[in-house]
N, C-alpha and C positions, 0 to 999 in steps of 0.2 A: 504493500500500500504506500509505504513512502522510501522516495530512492534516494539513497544519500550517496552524493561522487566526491571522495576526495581531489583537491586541486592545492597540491601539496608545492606550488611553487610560489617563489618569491618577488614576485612582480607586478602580479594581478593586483592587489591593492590599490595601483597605482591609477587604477579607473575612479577611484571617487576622490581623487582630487577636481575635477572640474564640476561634479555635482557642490560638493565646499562651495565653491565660487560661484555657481549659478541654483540657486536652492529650487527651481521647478525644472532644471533643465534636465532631459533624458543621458543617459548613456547607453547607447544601444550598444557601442562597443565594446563594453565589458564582459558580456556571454562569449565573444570573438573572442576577444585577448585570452580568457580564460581558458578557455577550448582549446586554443591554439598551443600554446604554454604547457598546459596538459598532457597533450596529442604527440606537440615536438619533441625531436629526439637530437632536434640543432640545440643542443647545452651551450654550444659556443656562444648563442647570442647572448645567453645570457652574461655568460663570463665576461664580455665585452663590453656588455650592459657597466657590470659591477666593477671592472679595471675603469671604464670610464669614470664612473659616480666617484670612488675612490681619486683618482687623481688629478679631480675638483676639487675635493675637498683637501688634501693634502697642499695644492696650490693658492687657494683662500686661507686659510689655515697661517704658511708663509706671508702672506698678502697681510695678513690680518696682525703678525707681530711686528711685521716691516715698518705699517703706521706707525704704530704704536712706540716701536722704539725709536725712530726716527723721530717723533713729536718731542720726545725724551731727551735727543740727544742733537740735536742737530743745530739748536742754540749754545750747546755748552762744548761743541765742534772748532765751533768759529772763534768763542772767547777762549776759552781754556785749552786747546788743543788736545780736545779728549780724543781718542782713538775711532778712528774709523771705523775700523771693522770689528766686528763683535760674532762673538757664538750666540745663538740664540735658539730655544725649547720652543720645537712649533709645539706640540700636546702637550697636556698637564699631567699627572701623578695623583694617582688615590689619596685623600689624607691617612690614610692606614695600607703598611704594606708589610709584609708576612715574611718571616727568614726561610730561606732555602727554597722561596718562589720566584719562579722566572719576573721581573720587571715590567710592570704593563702599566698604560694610563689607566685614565679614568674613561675610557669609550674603548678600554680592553684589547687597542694597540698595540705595536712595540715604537715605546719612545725616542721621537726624531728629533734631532738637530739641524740647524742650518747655521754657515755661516751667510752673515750678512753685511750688507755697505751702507755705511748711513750717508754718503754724499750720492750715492743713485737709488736709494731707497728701493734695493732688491738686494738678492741672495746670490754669491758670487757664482754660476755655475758653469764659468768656462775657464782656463788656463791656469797655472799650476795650485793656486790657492783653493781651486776646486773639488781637490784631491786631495786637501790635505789630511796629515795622521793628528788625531786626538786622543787624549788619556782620559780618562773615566775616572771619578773620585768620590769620596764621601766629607761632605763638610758639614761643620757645626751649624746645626737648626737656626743659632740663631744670626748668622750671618747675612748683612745686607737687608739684617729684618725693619729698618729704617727707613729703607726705601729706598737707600743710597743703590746707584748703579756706575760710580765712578772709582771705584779702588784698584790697587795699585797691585801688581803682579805681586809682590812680595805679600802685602794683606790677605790675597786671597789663597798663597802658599800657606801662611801661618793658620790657614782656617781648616786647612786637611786634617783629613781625622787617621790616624791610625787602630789598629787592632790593641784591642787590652792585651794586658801582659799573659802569656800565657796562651792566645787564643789564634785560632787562627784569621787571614787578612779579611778585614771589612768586607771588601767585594769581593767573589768569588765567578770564576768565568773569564769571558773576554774582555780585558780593559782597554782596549786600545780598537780603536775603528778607524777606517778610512773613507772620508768622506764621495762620494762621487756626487757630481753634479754640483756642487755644493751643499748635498743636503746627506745624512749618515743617519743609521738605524740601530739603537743600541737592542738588542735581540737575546744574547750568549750570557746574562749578569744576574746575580742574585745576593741579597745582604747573608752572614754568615753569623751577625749578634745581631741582638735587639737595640732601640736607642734608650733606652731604659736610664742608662747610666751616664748619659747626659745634662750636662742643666737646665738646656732646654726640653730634655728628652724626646729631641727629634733630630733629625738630618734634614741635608739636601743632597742633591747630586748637582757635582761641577763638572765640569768640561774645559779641558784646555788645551793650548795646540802644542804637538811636542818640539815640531822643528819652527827656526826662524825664518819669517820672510824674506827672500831676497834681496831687496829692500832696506830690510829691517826696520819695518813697519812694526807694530805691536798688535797683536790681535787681544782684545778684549776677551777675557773667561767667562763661562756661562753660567747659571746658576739655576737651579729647578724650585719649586716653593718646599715650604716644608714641610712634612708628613713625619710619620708616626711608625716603627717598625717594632711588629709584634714577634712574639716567638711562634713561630709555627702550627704547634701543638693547639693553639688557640681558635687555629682557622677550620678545622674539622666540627666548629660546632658553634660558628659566627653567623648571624642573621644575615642576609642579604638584602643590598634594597637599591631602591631605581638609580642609574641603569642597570645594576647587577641583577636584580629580581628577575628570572628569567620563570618560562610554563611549568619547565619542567623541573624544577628547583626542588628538593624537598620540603615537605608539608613543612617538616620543622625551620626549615631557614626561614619562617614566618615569623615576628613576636607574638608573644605568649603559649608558644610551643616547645616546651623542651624535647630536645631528643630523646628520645625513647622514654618520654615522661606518660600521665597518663593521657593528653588527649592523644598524642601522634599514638597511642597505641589504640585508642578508641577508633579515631578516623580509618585507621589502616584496616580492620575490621569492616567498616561500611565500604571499603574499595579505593579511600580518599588517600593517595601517596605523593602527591604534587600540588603543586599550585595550581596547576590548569584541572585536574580533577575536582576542589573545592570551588574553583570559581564556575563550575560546568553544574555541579550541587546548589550554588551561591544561587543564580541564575535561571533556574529551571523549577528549584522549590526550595527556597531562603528558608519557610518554619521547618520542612525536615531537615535541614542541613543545623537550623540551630537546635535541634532535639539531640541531634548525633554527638553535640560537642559535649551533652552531658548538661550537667549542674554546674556551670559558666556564668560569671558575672555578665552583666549587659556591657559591661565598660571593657572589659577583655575583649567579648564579641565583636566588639564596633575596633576595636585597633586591630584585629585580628584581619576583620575581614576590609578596613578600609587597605592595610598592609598589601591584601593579594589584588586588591582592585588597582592599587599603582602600578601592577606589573603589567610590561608593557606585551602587548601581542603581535607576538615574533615570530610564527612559524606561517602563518599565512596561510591557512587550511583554510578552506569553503566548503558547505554543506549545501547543498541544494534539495528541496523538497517541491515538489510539485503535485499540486492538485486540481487535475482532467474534469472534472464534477464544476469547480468554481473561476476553472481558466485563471489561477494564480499560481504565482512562481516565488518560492521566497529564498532569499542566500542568507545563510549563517555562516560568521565566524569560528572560529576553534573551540570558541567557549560557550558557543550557541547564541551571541546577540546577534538579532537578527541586522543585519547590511545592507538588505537589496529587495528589493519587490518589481515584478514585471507582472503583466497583464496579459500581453499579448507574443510573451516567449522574446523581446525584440528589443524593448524598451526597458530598463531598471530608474527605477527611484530609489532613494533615501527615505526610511519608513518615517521620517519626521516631517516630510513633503508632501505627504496624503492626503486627501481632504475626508470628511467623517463618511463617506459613503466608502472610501476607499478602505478604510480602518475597517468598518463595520464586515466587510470581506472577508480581509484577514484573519479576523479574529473566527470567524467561521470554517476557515480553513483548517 
């Protein structure tokens, strides 16, 4: 009676952006796209798709710190003779980062560099300075927490951290990268102690160039913000939350869930082992899903369940149901909110575009 097709790729979504923008306007080409996405077995388009999207963003990104430090820097250029060229962190760094885990932003990257010029306000990407080698380090949190961004090669030597007595080095992995293009991808790294022992109790990551310009030019050292580095042992049982919250997360990386406490054993019981399973319960029948959780405060409920509702919807799965009797068509997301209504198999709307005859359908459906 009702046929559901998976449309398990990653693109289709990409039909109700012009519905956004025009709230009565048709998408008749959303069952096409879908179909087609589905059907193909050209993967390459997509790969193309997403090397393109990616190396937008990656070059906005660049664009976007160039301003930035350039507004910064390019009056105290001309009086002061500050340095030209500068290392600069296009992505940002988690406030919390975990010992013996590989290094990743905050959008789950691996952390790039660029060098950059502040009298042509871009990123050097051609001829030898292009290419150049860099050293990877760990500096005092509280370093340049002032705002300052003008110190002095020796300042920012004196701020290198070394390994406590006894332990093994700070950084573990590849310290040293080569930039291409101008722009380098630190990938191969991981903290090896926690910043615990700190005064600030936190780090940064510097970056500096090893050889000199030709020239002898000075290139400016880089600096990342400051974060927080835990021991490991801590991350096997740490909440998750937006962008980290992913569907398929366990139930317990929700708050007020302990691992293996009594709800997540309750839930698991009823079939509920993720966050897309709770929020597919959430969704479909909110009072049995809050019967499941037991003898629950209302105040746990509501953070519990506002917690799964931030998570974002990432795999992009489509359900389609169709009803031959009522000549309506409706598309469900992964979690079951409904996305899509057609009439005439051709045309989709946005179920908040309806008019009450169109609703009154629906719900017959």
């Amino acid at each position: 009676m009702v046929s559901k097709r998976q449309s398990g790729q990653r693109h289709e979504g990409r039909g109700k952006v012009p519905i956004q923008e025009q709230k009565q306007a048709s998408i008749s080409g959303l069952r096409n796209v879908i179909n087609a996405l589905w059907m193909s077995d050209k993967s390459s388009y997509l790969e193309n798709f997403l090397r393109r999207v990616v190396r937008e963003v990656v070059e906005q990104k660049i664009q976007d710190q160039a301003h930035l430090f350039s507004r910064e820097r390019v009056g105290e250029a001309g009086i002061s003779g500050a340095k030209h060229l500068k290392l600069c962190f296009i992505n940002k760094l988690p406030e919390t980062i975990f010992t013996r885990s590989s290094i990743i932003t905050k959008d789950e990257s691996f952390l790039q560099i660029a060098l950059f010029d502040v009298r042509t306000e871009s990123v050097v990407n051609d001829g030898p300075l292009s290419s150049l080698k860099i050293e990877i380090c760990v500096l005092d949190g509280e370093f340049g927490s002032h705002g300052c961004e003008d110190w002095t090669e020796d300042e920012f030597n004196s701020n290198i951290l070394r390994e406590r007595e006894g332990k093994e080095p700070l950084l573990i992995g590849e310290r040293f990268i080569t930039l291409k293009g101008g722009v380098g991808c630190i990938t191969k790294i991981a903290f090896s102690d926690n910043s615990r022992w700190q005064r600030s109790r936190r780090f940064r990551i510097g970056v500096k160039a090893v050889q000199p310009t030709s020239n002898g030019e000075k290139i400016q050292e880089g600096r990342s913000e400051p974060f927080v580095v835990k021991d490991n042992r801590g991350e096997s049982y740490k909440k998750h939350y937006p962008p980290y919250l992913k569907l398929n997360d366990d139930i317990w990386r929700l708050k007020k869930i302990a691992k293996e406490g009594k709800i997540h054993k309750q839930l698991s019981l009823h079939g509920i082992h993720n966050v897309k399973d709770l929020l597919r319960f959430y969704i479909t029948n909110e009072p049995s899903l809050y019967e499941t959780f037991g003898n629950i405060p209302k105040k746990s409920w509501l953070v519990i369940t506002e917690h799964a509702k931030a998570c974002e919807i990432d795999d992009y799965q489509l359900y389609s149901y169709h009803s031959e009797e009522l000549q309506v068509g409706l598309l469900f997301n992964s979690i079951y909110i409904l996305v899509g209504v057609t009439f005439d198999w051709q045309n989709y709307y946005l179920p908040d575009t309806l008019n009450p005859r169109e609703k009154v359908c629906i719900h017959k459906s």
